[in-house]
N, C-alpha and C positions, 0 to 999 in steps of 0.2 A: 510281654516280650517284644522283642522289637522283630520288624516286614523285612526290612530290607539293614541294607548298608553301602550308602556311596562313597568311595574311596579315593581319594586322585592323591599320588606322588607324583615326585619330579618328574617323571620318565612315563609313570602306568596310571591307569585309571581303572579302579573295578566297581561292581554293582554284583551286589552278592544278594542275592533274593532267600530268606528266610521260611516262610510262610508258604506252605504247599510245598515241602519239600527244599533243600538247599542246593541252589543252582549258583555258581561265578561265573560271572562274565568278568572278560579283561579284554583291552586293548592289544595290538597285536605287536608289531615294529615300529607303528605310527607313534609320535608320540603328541601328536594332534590332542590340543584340551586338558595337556597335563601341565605340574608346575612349571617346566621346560619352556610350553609353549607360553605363560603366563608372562615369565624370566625374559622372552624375547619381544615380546610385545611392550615388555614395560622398557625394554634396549633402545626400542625403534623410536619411544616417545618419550626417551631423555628424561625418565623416570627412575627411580627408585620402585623396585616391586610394591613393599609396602604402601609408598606413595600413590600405589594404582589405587588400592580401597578408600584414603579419604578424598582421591579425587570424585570416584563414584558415587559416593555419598551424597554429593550435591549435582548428580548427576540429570538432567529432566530429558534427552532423548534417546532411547536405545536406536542403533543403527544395524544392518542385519551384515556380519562378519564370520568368513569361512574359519572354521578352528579345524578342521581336516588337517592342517597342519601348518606349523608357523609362516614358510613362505607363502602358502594362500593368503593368510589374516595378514599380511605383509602388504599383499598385494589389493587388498579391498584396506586396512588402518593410513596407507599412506598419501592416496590420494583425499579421503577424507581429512587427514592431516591439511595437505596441500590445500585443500576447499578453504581452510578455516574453520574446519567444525573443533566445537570445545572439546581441550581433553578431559574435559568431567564427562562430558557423553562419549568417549572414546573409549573411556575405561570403562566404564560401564556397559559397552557392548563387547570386551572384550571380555568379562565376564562370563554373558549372556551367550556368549561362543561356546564358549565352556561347557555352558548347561544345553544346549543346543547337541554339543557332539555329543554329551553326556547319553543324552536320550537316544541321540537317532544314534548312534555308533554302537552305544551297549546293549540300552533298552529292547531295540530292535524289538517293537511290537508289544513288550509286559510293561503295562502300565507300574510303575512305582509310586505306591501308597501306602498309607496305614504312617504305624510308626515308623522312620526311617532316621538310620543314624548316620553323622557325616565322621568322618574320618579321614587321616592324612595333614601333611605339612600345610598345603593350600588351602583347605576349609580349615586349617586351625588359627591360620595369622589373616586372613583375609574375611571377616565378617559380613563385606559385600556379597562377595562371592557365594556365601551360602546363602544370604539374603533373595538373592538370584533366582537359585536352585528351590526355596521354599516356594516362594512367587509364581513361579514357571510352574511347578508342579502341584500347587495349591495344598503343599502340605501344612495341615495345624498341629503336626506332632513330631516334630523334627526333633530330634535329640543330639546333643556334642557335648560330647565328654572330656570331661578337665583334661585328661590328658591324653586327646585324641590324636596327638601328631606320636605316639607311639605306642596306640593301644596294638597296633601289630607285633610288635616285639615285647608287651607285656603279655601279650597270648600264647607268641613262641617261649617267653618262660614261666610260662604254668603248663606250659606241656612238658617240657622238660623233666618238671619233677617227679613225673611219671616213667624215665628214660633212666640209663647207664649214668654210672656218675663216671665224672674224669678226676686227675689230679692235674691242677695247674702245669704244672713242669711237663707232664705228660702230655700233654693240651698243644705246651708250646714248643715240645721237641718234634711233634707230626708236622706243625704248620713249616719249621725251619727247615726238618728235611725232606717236604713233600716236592715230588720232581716236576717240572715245566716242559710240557709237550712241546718244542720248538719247531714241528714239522713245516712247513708251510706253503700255502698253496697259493697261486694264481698268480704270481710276480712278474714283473715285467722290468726289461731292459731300461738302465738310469736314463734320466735326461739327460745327464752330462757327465764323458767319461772323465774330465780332468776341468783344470781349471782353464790352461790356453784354449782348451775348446769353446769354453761359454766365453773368453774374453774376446774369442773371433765373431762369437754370436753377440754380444754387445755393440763392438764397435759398426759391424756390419748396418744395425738396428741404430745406431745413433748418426748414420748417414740422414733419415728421415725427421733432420732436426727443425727447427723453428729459430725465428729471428725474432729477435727482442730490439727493444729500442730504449733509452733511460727517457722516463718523463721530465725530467730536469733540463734537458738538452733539446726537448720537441718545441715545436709553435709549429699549429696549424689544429685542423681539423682530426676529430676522433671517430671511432665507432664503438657502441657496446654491447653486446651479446651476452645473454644471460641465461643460462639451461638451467630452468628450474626442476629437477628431477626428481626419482621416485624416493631417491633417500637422498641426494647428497644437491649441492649449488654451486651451481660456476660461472662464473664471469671470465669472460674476454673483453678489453679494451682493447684496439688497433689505429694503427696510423692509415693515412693512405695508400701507401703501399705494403701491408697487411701485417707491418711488426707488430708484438706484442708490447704494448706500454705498459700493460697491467692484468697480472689474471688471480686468478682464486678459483680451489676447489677446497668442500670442506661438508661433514653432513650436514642438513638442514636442523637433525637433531628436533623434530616434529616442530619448530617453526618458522617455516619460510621468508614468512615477509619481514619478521624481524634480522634475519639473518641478509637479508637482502637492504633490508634497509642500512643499515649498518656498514655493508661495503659499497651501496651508493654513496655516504658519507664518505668513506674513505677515499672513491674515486672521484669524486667533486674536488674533494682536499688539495688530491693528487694535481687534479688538471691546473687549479689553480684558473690566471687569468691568461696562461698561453694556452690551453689546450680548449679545445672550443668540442663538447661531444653534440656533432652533427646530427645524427639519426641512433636508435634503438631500438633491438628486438630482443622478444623471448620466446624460449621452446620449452619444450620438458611436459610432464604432468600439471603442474603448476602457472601454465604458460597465460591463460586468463585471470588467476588469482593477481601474479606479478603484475602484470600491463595494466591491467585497473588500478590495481593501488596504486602504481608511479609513475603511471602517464605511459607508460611506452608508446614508441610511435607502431611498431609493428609488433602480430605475431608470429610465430611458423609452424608448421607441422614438424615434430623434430626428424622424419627420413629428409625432408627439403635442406634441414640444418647440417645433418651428417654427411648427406652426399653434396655438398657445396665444401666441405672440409676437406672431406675426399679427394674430390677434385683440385684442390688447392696441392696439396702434396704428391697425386700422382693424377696429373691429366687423363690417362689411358684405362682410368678404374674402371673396372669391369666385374668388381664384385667386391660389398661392403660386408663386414662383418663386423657388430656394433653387441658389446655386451656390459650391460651398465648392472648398478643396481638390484634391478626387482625384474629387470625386460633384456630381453634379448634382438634384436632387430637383423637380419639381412636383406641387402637390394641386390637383384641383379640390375646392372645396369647393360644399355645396348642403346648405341647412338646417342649417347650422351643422358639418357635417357634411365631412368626406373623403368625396367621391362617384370618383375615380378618381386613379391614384396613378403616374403616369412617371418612372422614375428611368433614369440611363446604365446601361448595360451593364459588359462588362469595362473599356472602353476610361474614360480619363478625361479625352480629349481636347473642349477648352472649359471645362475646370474652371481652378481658380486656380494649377493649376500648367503651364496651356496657355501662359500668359502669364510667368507666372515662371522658364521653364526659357529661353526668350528674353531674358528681361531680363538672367537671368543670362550666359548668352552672352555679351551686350553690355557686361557690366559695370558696369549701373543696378541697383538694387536695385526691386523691382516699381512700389511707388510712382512712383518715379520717370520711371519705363517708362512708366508711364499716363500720365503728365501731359502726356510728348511728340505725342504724337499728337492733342491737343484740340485745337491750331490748324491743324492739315497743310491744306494746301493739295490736294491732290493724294491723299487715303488708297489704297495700294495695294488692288484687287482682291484678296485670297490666296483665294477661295475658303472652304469649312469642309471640307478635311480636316485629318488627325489631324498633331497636332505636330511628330515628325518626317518625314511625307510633305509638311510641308508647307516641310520645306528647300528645294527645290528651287523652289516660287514664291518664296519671299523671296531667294533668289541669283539668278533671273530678273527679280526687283523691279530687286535691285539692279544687277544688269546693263543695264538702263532706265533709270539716274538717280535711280530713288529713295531718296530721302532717309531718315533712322533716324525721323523723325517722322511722314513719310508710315507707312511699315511698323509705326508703332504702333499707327496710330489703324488701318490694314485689319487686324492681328491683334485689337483690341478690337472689332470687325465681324464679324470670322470666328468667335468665341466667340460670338454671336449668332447668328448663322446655325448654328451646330452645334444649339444651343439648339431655336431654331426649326423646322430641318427636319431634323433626324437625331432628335433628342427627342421634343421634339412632333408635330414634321410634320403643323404647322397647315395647314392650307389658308385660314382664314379666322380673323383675327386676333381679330373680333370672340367669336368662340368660347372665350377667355379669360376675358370677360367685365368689368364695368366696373372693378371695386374690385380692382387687380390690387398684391400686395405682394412684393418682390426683397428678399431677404435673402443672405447670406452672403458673405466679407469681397472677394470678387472685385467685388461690384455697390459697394463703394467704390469702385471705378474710377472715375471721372466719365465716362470716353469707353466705357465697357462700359454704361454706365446711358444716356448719352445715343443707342448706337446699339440697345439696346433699343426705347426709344420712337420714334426714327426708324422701324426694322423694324414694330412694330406701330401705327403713327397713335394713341398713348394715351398718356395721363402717368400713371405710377403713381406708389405710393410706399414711397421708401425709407426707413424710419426711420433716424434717427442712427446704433443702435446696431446694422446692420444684418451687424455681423460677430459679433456678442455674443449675434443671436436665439435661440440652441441652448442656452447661457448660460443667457438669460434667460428664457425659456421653460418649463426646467429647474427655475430658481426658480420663478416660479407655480405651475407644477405641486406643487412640494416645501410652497408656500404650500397649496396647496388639501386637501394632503392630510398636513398633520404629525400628530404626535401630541403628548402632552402634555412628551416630551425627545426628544432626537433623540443616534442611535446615533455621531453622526461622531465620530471620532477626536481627544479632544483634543489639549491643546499637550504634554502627559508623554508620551504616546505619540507625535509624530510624533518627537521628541528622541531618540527609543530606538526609531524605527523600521526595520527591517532587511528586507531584501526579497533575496531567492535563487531564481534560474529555473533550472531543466535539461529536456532532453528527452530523450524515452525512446522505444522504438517498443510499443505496449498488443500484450501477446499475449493478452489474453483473449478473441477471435474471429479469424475470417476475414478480419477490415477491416486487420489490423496497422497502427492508425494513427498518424501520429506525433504525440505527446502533448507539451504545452507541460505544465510544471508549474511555478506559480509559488507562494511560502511567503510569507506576510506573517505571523512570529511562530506562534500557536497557528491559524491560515488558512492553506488552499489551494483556489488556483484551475486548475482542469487542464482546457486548451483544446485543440482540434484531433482532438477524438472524434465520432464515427461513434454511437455508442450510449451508454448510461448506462451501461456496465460501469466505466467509469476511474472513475467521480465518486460509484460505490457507492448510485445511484438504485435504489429497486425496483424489480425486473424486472415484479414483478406488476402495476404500474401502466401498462405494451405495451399500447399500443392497437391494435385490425386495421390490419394494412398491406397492402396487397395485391401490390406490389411482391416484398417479402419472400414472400411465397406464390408467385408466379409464378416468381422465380429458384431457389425449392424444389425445386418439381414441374420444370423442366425440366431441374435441373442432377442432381438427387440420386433419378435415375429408376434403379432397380439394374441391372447388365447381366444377363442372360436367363443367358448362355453363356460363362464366363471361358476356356473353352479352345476356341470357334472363332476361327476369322480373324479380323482386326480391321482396319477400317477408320479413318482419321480423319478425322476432320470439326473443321472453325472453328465457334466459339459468340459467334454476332455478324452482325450487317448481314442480308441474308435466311434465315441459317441461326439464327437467333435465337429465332421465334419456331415454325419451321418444324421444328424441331429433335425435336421427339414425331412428327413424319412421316416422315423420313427414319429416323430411329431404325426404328420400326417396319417401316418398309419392307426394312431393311437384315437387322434381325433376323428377321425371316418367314422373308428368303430362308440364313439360318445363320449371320450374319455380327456382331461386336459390335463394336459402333459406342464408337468413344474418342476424347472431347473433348478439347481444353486444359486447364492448372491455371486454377484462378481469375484472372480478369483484374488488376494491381497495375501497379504505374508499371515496377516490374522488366520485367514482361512487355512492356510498351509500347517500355522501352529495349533489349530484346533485338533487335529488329527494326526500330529507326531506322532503320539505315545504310540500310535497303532503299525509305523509303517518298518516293517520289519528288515529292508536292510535298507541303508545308507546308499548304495550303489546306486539305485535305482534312480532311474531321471527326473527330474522333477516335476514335467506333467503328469508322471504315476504318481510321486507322493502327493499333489494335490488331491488326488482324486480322495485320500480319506478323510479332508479337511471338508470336500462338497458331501460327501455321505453322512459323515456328524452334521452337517449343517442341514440335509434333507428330512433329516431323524427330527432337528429339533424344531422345523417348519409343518410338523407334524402331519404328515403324507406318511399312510400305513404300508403301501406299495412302493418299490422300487424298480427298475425296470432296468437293465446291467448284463445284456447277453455276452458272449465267448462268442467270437467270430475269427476262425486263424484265417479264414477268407476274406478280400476285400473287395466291391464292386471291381466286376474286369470289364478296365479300358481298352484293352486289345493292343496294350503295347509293351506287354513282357509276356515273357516264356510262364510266369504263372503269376498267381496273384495275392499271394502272399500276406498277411501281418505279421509283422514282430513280434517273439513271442510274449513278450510283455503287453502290447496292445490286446492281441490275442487273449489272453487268458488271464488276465489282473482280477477280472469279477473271482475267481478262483480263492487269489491270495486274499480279496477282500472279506471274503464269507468266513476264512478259516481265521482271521488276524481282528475283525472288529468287532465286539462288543455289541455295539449298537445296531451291529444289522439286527442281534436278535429281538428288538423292540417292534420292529418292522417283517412285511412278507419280502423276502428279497429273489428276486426273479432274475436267475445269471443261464437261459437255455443255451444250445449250441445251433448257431444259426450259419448257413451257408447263401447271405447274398448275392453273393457272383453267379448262381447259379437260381434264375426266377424260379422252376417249376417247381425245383427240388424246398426252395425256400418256401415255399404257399403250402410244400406238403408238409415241412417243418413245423412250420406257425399253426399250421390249425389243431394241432391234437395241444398247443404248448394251451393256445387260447382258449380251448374248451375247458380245459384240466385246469387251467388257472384261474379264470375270470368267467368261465361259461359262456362263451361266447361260442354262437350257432356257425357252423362252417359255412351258411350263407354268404357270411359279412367278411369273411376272410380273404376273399378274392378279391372286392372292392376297394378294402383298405390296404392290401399289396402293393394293389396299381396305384393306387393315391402316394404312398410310399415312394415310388419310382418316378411319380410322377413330379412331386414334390421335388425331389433330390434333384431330377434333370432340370429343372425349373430355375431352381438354385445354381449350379452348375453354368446353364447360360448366362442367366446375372453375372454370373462373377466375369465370365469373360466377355460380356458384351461390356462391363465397366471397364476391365483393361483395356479393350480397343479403345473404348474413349479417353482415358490417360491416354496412351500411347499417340492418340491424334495430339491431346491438347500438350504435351511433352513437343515434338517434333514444329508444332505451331510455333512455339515459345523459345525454342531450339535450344530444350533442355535436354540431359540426359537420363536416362531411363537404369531405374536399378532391378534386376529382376533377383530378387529377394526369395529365395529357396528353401524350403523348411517340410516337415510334418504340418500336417493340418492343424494340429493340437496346437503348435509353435507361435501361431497367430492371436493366443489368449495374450493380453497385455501384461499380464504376471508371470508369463514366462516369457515373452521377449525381452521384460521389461524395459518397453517405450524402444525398443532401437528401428522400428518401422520409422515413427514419427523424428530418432533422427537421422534418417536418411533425407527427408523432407527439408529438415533445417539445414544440409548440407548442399538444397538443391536440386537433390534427385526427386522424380516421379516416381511411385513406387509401386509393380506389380510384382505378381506371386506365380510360382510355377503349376501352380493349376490351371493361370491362364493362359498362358502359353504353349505347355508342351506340344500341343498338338497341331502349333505351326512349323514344327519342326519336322524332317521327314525321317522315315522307321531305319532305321540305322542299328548295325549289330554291336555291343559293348565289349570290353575285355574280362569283363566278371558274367558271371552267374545271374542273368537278369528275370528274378522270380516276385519280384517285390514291386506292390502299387505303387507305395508314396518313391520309394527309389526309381522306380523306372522315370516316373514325374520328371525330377531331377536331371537323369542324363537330359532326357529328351527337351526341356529348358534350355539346358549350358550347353545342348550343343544349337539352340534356337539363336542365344542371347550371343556365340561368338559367331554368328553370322548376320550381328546387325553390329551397325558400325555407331549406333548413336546409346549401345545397351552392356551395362555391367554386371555380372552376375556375382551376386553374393550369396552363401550358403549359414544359414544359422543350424548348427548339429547341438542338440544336447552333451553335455560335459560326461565322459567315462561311456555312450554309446557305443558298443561293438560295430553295430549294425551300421554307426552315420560314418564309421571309421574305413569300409568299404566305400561308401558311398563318398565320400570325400575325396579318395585319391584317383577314381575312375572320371569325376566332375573334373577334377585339375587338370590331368591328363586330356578332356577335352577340350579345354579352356587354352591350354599352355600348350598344345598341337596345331591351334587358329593363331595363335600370338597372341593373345589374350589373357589379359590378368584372374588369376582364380585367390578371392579372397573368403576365409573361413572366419566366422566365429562364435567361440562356446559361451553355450549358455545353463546358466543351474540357478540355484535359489538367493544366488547373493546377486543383488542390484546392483552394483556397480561399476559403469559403464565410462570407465575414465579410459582405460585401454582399447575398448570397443572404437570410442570416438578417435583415437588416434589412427587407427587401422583403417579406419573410412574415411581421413582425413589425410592419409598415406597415400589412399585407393586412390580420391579424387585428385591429387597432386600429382600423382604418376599418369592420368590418364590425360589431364591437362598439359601437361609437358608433352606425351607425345603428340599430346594435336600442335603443338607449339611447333614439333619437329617438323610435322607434317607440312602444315604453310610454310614454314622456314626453303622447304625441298619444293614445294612447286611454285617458289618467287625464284 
């Protein structure tokens, strides 16, 4: 008989365990890894669903992609898109998503083996897909049955036949006269009471127009701006005095450069022999793929590009509000200047595809979608959660009587409110400030722009071309800074232009990372690198990183003793930092201590099946990928204490761990398998406190290893000794960054994290790009403690947090120092700590920039946020000399 059964419909996905009893699991509101999310991913990449499986088939890289839910895989398929990676390896990790959520969402810890049967729409027409799911799970006895896409409803009727008969007629006089609950709950006042009302709100909003120019009628000099973004492409042409000659928006429809190539044809056409385009820039996600392939002469960060639009339609901007796509962007600005920079996270729930992926549903195309909901009577409540959680309020709308217009106009609401209090998390709307500008092509919505101003009592304004501003902003930019010809690509060359992507995995480090290479003729662009080795930079030009030091000294410590005992130990979560104490203490007493291989996504997928919830941050789920890998380096000991204590620095009210850092050896002993191969040693240890700890450890050492209470004092102190040893390393290195930064009269990033957070597999590489952007790079271990003791507005009971404040409030009292904060994705605990750091940050006038990290690599948004960072800190110094000349 058959173990198991994996299920995925449109909407659900289940894993129904046979064997030892019959257990279902199911998905919950998410509809993350179902055919849904299959449906959208094959949307995004201008495919045919079915089209996805024989692209897969000749698929040779899998890429690692969020299926948590469609606008995640949106936000990690579309940049790869833009890179140039082939959609035969796109499909195929979007598969691999699939099996991926499959496991870690449902599985949660039960390994699925044995016979296991596939079921559902998606494993019935998708052969990849299960191909996948065998693969990953290393099943040799997978079973699908012929008629697997309804073997559910051929089981609801063999049940039946055991049930009440009906008579047809009977059947369908209940269904005609059963009654419709029409009660309904959470409504909210229309957007628009009448029609003269919204046509005051139009005309008001079409003050903020733009000026055209016919190309037929120009001679002189052009500019082009080009926003290659996360879904969609727009080009600006302008004159010199900033008419539009020529624009376009349009989706990329997963291929960029063709779709660009194609309207540089058109606009070469256009210019003809009077239009001369002087200079060129590009912004967007795609902003290095475009300018390689076609020469451009510039690129931009696109905040540089939006708030230069801005400023074009209203001088006096004082606060942008930019919603494209996949991202969401606000500046404030102050003295002409970027003074703080909030952009979405992974998630890109309330951007333009919040609203698009329902329309589509519906069968409107977005437009359309909008317009319904201006008159609603009635707007559904949905709240502002994320896209697909928010299935389950709009089939509760509709189970209420709500109407497809009501539910527009509350989805054009809920985009607001995501805005508002998930983004901003204004408290006080007035803090915007007066001159407030909405750009990007979602705020053409009219019912998205008018619950805007509902939400904050304010009119602002939209300019006409308010999906074009990245576009056009690009242009100015390209305006302000041409030279005397401009490098763009002409019309001979786009005729004969050829373009060829592969991927490869880089062996020339530790990072093995997977390298996009794209060829445009005598040019290559090769994306998805960790370091300068792919792309043949000078090594000599490494700037200090202190990260890279710290994962030095604690991974590439030599063993003392290759032929005593060996013990193993995880490298992660408390044993992370901790890891030069226990070493030494181990070694004192004879013993050689042996970590895990370097942490890699391999390592991560070793030990899925075991990690029982999805939630959890991703340097705990590694930890069951180093445990399977300790087991199979064949060390009979483990060594994996419970500490809710952390060494105490003396600069919080107590000294806390998390309780996940705390207590994981816990989950580990009850969830894996493989400790039982092994002695696994998880005591409860109280570091913070030496005497109490020596009295600890001796009875644990004798009971476990026999070891004479002699030896146990010596290897204590060794313990301590080690660690403080370690400890001054790390900050006698930052001093020296810190001199050779201020020599060079570079800027300083103090880069702020959990100790864990410094393994390269969970930063993955954004230490090293800070370095490619120019900054020196230290960590708030080395510094707190030039900071002086200062009392917080939270609960200051926690190590690694106290670290933190005491950092951000170090690094806003140097004037040459940025502080940035890397928090794990879904962290409760970094979610405190984040908004107490901002607070200090943005009380000095200082910019406080965040960003989350979890198990998916791709760092296209990251770079943009740090390339925001450095663009706004540069301008104020711009401001700065500006005011003392």
């Amino acid at each position: 008989g058959a173990d198991a059964v994996i299920e995925l419909g449109g909407e659900d996905a289940k894993i129904v365990f046979l064997t030892g009893g019959l257990e279902e699991r199911m998905n919950g509101s998410c509809a993350g890894g179902t055919g849904a999310f299959i449906d959208q991913m094959a949307l995004l990449m201008n495919v045919e669903t079915l089209e996805l499986d024989a692209l897969a088939e000749n698929a040779k890289t899998v890429y690692p992609i969020a299926s948590r839910c469609g606008v995640f895989a949106k936000t990690d398929v579309q940049p790869l898109l833009n890179q140039g990676a082939a959609k035969e390896d796109v499909a195929v990790s979007v598969f691999q998503a699939v099996v991926d959520q499959t496991v870690a969402g449902l599985a949660q810890g039960r390994r699925i083996q044995g016979k296991v049967v596939y079921l559902g729409g998606p494993l019935s027409f998708l052969p990849q897909l299960r191909r996948r799911f065998s693969e990953t799970l290393g099943l040799k006895d997978a079973v699908f049955p012929e008629n697997a896409r309804c073997f559910v409803a051929i089981g609801t009727a063999l049940l039946a036949k055991s049930g009440p008969a009906f008579e047809t007629r009977a059947l369908l006089s209940k269904l005609e006269n059963a009654e419709w609950d029409r009660a309904r709950s959470g409504n909210i006042e229309p957007l628009f009471e009448s029609e003269p009302e919204y046509e005051r709100f139009r005309a008001r909003h079409a003050l903020a127009g733009a000026l055209y120019a016919e190309p037929q009628e120009y001679n002189g000099d052009a500019y082009l701006g080009i926003d290659a973004g996360s879904t969609t492409t727009k080009l600006a042409l302008i004159t010199e005095e900033g008419h539009i000659l020529y624009s376009y928006y349009a989706p990329n429809k997963g291929s960029p450069v063709e779709v660009v190539r194609e309207q540089l044809l058109r606009v070469h056409a256009l210019c003809g022999d009077h239009i001369r385009i002087r200079s060129s820039a590009v912004t967007g996600y795609g902003e290095a793929l475009i300018q390689t392939a076609f020469r451009a002469d510039h690129g931009l960060v696109e905040t540089i590009a939006h708030l230069l639009a801005a400023r074009h339609f209203s001088p006096e901007v004082d606060y942008i509000i930019d919603i494209g796509g996949q991202d969401i962007k606000c500046f404030q600005i102050k003295d002409g200047t970027v003074d703080s920079i909030m952009l979405n996270e992974a998630c890109s729930s309330g951007c333009g595809s919040f609203i698009e992926t329902y329309a589509s549903s519906m069968s409107y195309t977005a437009e359309e979608f909008a317009k319904l909901g201006l008159f609603a009577k009635q707007p559904s409540d949905l709240g502002s959660r994320c896209t697909v959680f928010m299935n389950s309020s709009i089939k509760q709308a509709q189970r209420e009587g709500a109407s497809i217009e009501d539910i527009a106009a509350g989805l054009s609401i809920s985009v607001i409110k995501n805005v508002m209090y998930k983004i901003l998390r204004v408290t006080n709307a007035s803090a915007l400030g007066k001159h407030i500008v909405v750009q990007g092509g979602t705020f053409m919505n009219d019912a998205i722009l008018r619950a805007l101003e509902r939400e904050i009592g304010t009119e602002v304004t939209r300019p006409a071309i308010a999906r074009l501003m990245g576009a056009y902003g690009a242009a100015l930019y390209a305006k302000a800074h041409r030279g005397k010809t401009s490098s763009l690509m002409p019309m001979e060359g786009l005729t004969n232009f050829a373009h060829t992507s592969r991927t490869t995995k880089c062996a020339l480090c530790t990072n093995k990372c997977q390298l996009t290479i794209n060829r445009f003729g005598g040019r290559t662009l090769i994306s998805g690198n960790r370091c300068e080795r792919p792309t043949g930079e000078k090594a000599g030009a490494k700037l200090p990183n202190l990260y890279e030091y710290k994962y030095k000294a604690l991974r590439e410590t030599p063993v003392q003793n290759i032929r005593a005992p060996q013990i193993g130990m995880p490298f992660g979560l408390n044993m992370y930092e901790l890891l030069p104490f226990w070493r030494a203490l181990f070694e004192n007493m004879g013993y050689s201590v042996v970590i895990p291989p370097e942490s890699t996504r391999e390592l991560y997928q070793k030990g899925q099946h075991s990690i029982p919830s999805d939630t959890v941050c991703y340097p705990a789920k590694l930890l069951h990928g180093q445990i399977e890998a300790l087991c199979e380096m064949g060390v009979t000991d483990i060594f994996y204490p419970c500490m809710p204590y952390n060494v105490d620095e003396h600069i919080s009210d107590n000294r806390y761990n998390c309780p996940v850092v705390a207590y994981y050896p816990e989950l580990l002993r009850a969830n894996m398998e493989a400790l039982g191969s092994v002695r696994f040693h998880n005591p409860y240890f109280a570091v913070n406190r030496r005497n109490k700890f020596r009295a600890q450890l001796e009875p644990f050492l004798r009971e476990a290893f026999g070891i004479s209470a002699l030896k146990v004092q010596d290897a204590a102190d060794a313990g301590y000794k080690a660690l403080e040893a370690y400890m001054r390393g790390v900050r006698e290195q930052s001093m020296a960054a810190i001199r050779c930064a201020r020599e060079k009269g570079l800027r300083i990033a103090v880069v702020a994290v959990r100790p864990y957070h410094a393994d390269p597999e969970v930063h993955h590489g954004i230490a090293q790009m800070f370095t490619q952007l120019g900054w020196v790079v230290v960590s708030e271990d080395a510094v707190w403690h030039l900071a002086p003791r200062s009392r917080v507005n939270v609960l200051n009971q926690w190590t690694y947090h106290a670290r933190v404040y005491a950092a951000a409030r170090y690094a806003a009292s140097q004037p040459d120092m940025d502080f940035v904060q890397l928090v794990s994705f879904g962290c409760g605990m970094d979610a405190v700590v984040a908004d107490e750091a901002r607070d200090i940050l943005e009380s000095a006038g200082r910019i406080y920039t965040q960003l989350k990290i979890d198990e998916i690599s791709n760092l296209g948004a990251a770079r943009i946020r740090l390339r925001s960072l450095k663009a706004a800190v540069e301008s104020r110094e711009e401001v700065k000399v500006a005011h003392l000349r």
